[in-house]
C-alpha positions in Angstrom: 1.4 -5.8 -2.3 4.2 -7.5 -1.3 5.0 -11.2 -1.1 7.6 -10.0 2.0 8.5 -14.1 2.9 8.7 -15.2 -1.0 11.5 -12.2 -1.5 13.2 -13.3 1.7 13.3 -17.3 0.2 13.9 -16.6 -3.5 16.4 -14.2 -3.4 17.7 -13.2 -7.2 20.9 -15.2 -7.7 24.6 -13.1 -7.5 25.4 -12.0 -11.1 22.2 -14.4 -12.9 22.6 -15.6 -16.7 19.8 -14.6 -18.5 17.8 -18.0 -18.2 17.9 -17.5 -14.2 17.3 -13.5 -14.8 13.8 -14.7 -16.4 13.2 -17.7 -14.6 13.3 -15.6 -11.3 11.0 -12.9 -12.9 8.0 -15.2 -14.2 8.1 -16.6 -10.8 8.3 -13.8 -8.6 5.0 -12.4 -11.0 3.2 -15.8 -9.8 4.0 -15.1 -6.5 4.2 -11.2 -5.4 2.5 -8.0 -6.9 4.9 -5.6 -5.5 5.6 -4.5 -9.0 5.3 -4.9 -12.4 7.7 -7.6 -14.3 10.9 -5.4 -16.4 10.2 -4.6 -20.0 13.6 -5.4 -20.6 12.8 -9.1 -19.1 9.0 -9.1 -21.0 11.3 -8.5 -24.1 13.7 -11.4 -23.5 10.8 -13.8 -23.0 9.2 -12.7 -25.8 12.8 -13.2 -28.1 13.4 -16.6 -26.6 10.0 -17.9 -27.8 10.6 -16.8 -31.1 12.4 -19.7 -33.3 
């Protein structure tokens, strides 16, 4: 379901670097079920624990 007032605070920033692209993502999960989180985003946060 979702989270209608969390979308309409937390907006996704205008063009986003990948650290805000993620950053958004991992938070929007904590805070609205309206969908499931991008593979293409899993994938990235996966990479950038990798060392």
């Amino acid at each position: 379901m979702i989270n209608k007032d969390w979308h309409l605070k937390n907006r996704m920033p205008k063009n986003p670097s990948i650290d805000e692209r993620i950053k958004w993502h991992v938070t929007h999960a904590k805070n609205c079920a309206c969908r499931e989180m991008p593979e293409s985003i899993k994938k990235l946060i996966e990479n950038s624990k990798v060392e």
